[in-house]
C-alpha positions in Angstrom: 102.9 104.2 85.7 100.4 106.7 84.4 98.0 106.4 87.6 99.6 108.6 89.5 99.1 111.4 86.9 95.5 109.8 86.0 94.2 110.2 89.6 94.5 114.1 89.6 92.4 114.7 86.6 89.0 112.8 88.2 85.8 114.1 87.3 84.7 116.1 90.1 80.2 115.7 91.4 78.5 119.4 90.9 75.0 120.2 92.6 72.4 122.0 91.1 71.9 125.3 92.5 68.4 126.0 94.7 67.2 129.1 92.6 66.0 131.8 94.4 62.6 133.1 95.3 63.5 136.5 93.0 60.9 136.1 90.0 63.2 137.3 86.9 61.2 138.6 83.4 63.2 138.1 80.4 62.5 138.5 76.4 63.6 137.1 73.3 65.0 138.9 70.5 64.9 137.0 67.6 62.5 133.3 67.6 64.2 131.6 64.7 65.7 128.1 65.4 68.2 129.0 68.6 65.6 130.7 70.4 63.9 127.4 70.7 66.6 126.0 73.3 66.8 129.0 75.1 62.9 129.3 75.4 62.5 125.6 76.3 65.2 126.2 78.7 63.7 128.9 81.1 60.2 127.0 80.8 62.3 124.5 83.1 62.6 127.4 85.6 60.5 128.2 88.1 62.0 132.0 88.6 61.8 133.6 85.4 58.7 134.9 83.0 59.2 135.1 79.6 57.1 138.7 79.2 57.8 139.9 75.4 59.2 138.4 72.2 60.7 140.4 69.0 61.1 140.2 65.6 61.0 140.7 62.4 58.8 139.6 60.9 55.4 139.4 61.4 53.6 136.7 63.2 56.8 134.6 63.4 56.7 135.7 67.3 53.4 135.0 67.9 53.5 131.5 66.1 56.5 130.7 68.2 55.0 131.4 71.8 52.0 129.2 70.7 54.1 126.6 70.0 55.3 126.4 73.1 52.7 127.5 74.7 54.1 131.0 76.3 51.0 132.9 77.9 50.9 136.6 78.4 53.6 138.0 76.2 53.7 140.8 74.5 55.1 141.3 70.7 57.2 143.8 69.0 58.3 144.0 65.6 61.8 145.1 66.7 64.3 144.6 69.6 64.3 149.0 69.6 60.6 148.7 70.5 60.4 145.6 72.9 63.3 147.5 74.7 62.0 150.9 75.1 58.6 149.9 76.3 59.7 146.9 78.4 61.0 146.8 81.8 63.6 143.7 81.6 66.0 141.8 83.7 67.8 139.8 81.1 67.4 139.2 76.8 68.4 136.2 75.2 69.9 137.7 71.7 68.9 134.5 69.1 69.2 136.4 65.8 71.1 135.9 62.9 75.0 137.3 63.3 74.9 140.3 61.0 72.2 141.6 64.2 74.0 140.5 67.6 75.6 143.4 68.1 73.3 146.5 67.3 70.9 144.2 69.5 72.9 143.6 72.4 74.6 146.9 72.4 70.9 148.4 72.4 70.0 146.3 75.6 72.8 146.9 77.3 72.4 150.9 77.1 69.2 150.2 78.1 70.1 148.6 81.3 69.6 144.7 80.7 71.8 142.2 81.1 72.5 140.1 78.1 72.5 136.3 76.6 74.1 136.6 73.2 74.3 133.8 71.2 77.8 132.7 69.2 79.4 134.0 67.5 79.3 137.3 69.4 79.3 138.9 66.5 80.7 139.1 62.8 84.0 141.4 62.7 86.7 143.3 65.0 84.3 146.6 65.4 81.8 145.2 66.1 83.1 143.2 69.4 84.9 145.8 70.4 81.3 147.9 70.4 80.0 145.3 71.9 83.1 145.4 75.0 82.6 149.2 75.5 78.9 149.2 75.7 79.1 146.2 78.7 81.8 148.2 80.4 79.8 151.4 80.4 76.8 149.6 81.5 77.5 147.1 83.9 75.2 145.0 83.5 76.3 141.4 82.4 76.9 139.9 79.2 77.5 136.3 78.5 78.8 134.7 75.1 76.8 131.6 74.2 79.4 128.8 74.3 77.6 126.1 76.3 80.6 123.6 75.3 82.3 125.3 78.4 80.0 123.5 80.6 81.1 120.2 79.3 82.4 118.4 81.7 85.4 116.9 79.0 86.2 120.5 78.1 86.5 121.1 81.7 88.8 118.5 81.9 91.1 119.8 79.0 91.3 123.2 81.0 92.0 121.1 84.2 95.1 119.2 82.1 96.7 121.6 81.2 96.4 124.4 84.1 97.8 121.3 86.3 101.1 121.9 84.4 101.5 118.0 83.8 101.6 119.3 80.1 104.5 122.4 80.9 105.1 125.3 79.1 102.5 125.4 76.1 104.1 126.0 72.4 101.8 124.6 69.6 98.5 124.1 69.2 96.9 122.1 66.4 92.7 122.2 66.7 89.7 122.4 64.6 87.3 119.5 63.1 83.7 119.7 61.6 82.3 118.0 59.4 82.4 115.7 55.7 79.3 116.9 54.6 77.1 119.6 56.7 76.3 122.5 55.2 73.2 124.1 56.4 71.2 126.2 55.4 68.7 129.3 56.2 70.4 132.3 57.4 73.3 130.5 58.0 74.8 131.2 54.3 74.6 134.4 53.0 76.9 137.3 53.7 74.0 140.0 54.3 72.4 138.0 57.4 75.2 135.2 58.8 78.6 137.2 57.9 80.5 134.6 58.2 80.2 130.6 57.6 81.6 127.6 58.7 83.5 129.7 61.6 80.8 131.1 63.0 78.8 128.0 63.1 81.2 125.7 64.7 85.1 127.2 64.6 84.6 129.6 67.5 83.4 126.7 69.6 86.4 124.8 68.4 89.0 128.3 68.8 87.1 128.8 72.6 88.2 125.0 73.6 91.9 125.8 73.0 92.0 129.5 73.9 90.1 128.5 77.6 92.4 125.9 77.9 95.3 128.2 78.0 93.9 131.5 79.6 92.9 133.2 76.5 96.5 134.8 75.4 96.2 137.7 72.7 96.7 137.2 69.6 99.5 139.0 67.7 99.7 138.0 64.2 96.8 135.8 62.0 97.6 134.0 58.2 94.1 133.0 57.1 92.8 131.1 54.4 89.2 130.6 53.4 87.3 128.5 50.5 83.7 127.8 49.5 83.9 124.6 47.1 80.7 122.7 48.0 78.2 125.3 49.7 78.0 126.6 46.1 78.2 123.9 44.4 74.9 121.9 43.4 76.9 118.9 43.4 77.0 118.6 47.2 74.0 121.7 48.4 70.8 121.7 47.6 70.4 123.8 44.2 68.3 126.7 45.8 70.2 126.8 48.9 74.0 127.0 46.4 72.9 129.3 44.6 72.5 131.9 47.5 75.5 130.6 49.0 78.3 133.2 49.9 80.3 132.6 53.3 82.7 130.0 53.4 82.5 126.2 54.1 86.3 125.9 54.9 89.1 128.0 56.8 92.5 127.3 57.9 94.7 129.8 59.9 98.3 130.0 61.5 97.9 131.7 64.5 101.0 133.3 66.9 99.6 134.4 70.1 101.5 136.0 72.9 103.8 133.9 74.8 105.0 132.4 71.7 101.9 129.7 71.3 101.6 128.9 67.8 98.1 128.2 66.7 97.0 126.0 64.1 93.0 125.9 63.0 91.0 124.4 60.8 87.4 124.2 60.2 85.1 122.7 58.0 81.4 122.1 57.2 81.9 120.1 53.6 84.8 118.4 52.4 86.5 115.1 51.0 87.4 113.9 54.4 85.8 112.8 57.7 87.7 114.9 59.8 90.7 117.5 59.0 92.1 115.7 62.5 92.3 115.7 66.4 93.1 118.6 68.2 96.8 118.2 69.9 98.2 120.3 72.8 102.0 120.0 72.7 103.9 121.4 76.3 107.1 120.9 76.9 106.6 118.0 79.5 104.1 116.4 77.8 101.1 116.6 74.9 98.0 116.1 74.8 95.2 114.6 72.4 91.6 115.2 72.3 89.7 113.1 69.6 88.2 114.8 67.1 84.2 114.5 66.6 82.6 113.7 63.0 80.6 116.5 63.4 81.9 119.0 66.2 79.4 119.2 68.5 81.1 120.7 71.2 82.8 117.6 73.1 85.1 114.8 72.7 85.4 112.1 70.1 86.4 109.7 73.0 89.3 109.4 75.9 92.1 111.9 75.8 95.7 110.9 76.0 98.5 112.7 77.7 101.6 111.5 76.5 104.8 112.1 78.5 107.8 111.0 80.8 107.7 109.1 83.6 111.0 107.7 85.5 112.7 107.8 81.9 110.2 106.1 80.2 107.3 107.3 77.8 104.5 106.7 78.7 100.5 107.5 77.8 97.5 108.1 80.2 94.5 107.8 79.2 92.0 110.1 80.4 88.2 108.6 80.7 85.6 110.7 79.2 83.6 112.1 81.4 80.0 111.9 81.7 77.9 115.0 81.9 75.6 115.0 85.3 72.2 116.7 85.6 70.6 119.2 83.0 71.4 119.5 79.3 74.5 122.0 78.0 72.2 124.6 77.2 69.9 124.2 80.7 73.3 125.3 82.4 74.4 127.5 79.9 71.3 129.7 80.8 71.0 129.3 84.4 74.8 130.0 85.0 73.9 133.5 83.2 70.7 133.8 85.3 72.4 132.9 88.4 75.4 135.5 87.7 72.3 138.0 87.4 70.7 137.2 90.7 73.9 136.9 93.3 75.8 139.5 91.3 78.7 137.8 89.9 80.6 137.0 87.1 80.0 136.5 83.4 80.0 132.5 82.9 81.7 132.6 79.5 82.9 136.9 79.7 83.0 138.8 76.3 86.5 139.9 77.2 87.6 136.2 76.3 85.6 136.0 73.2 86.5 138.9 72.1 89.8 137.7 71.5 88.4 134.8 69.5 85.9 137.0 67.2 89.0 138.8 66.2 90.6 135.6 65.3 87.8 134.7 63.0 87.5 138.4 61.5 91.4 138.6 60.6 91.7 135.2 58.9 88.6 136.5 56.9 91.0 139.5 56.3 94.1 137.6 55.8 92.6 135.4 52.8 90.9 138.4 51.4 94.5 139.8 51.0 96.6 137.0 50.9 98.8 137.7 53.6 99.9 137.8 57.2 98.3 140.8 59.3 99.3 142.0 62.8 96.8 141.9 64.7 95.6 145.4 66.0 93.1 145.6 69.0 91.6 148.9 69.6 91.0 149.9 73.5 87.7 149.1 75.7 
């Protein structure tokens, strides 16, 4: 009974685009770990020059465009001075959160368009800094959330803008991982801001909030703990002592058109998995396996439970397999391509917006141990 439902949601053939004979120079701000896909992404492109390459500190630049065997780039200790004395097309902003969004509102005043890697930033301010500097610029900015080009995350938007699922009213989402802290910048307040849903929760919060248009979110309970990045029991001695964000947060979400939200996410705990993520309508619901380690798909088919002629029934949606170039190939070419025919943001900061403020009240809601209404200042 479910193949009539089943055949709408097929996965549909997409072509790579023929890229143009525009030449586009582009720089790096930031060449720690993320940089390296974004770097051995536009290598793959035949219409961009990677011309300069910032940071900190000294040398690390250098040694990274040897590695992979960049010519002719020029180095800057800073993304201020690689801005003001380079003429740009696009920057890919790979440094650690506590930076994304002095760096990208810098480049967008200065007229280039922008790559900025998740989480767009670290608290409410700072996005909505981020929002007014692309509006007054407009140049594009793009949020790096290459699950979006997933074909199965696709497919979860496709189920439930179809309307097989009805009205939407509850939400349950979240996953990560039994044991996965990591380390380097990612745990400490003063460079990463935020842990475990910075890492991996906003991927988890964009799945959801895409599926159903991004509503806004009116009031957040939050809850956060830290029980096994600190502890030397389950971390690496160094790494827990310097361990300060959180490795676990839960949240209870309303958003408007009364959706109920319900996250968690986790990079350590006593558990493989804190469960799938369920979509309940009121036609029909939806289940997306959970991953052991969210990595931005699906844990395996999704299932669509509903009525059909008076009977309940389930269909089982195949997973889809992803054509072509890697998650983060596309993720970089859709912003280049946006660049070069003028169009859209592929993953637009007014969405995640909406999902940094998330994150930064249920860091404000466990801080105070209480509900907040959400405020959003104006772009």
């Amino acid at each position: 009974m479910g193949d009539t439902v089943l055949s709408q949601f097929t996965q549909e053939k997409t072509e790579e685009k023929k890229q143009s004979g525009k030449r586009l120079k582009v720089g790096i701000i930031g060449t720690g770990w993320i940089a390296e896909a974004h770097v051995e992404s536009y290598l793959e492109m035949d219409d961009v020059d990677i011309v300069a390459m910032a940071d900190l500190i000294p040398g690390k630049a250098e040694k990274f465009a040897e590695s992979y065997g960049v010519k002719n780039v020029r180095f800057y200790p800073s993304h201020k001075e690689m801005l003001d004395n380079e003429e740009l097309d696009a920057v890919s902003v790979c440094t650690y959160n506590m930076t994304h969004a002095e760096c990208t509102v810098y480049a967008l005043e200065k007229g280039v368009n922008v790559l900025l890697e998740k989480p767009m930033c670290v608290t409410t301010e700072e996005a909505v800094e981020i929002c007014r500097a692309e509006k007054k610029s407009g140049k594009i900015l793009s949020i790096g959330f290459q699950p979006r080009l997933d074909d199965n995350m696709k497919m979860v938007k496709q189920i439930v803008s179809s309307g097989e699922l009805g009205e939407i009213y509850y939400i349950q989402t979240g996953g990560g991982r039994r044991r996965g802290v990591p380390n380097s910048t990612f745990i400490e307040k003063k460079t990463a801001g935020i842990g475990a849903m910075g890492d991996i929760g906003c991927y988890s919060l964009d799945m959801v909030l895409n599926a159903i248009g991004y509503p806004k979110p009116l009031t957040v309970s939050g809850y956060t703990s830290a029980f096994f990045g600190n502890n030397p029991l389950y971390n690496n001695p160094e790494d827990a002592a310097r361990f300060d964000v959180e490795d676990f947060a839960a949240a209870f979400v309303r958003l408007e058109g009364g959706i109920i939200l319900d996250f968690r996410i986790s990079w350590a705990m006593h558990l493989d998995t804190p469960g799938d993520t369920v979509i309940l309508g009121k036609k029909g619901a939806l289940r997306i396996p959970s991953t052991q380690c969210w990595n931005g798909s699906i844990g395996g088919p999704m299932t669509i439970y509903h009525d059909l002629a008076g009977n309940r029934v389930e269909t089982v949606i195949p997973e889809c397999k992803n054509e072509g170039k890697g998650l983060f190939y596309k993720k970089v070419r859709s912003f280049l391509d946006a660049i070069l025919e003028g169009g859209a943001a592929p993953v637009p900061s007014d969405e995640i917006l909406y999902n940094q403020i998330i994150i930064d009240y249920i860091v404000k809601s466990a801080e105070l141990g209480r509900e907040l209404e959400v405020v959003i200042p104006e772009i």
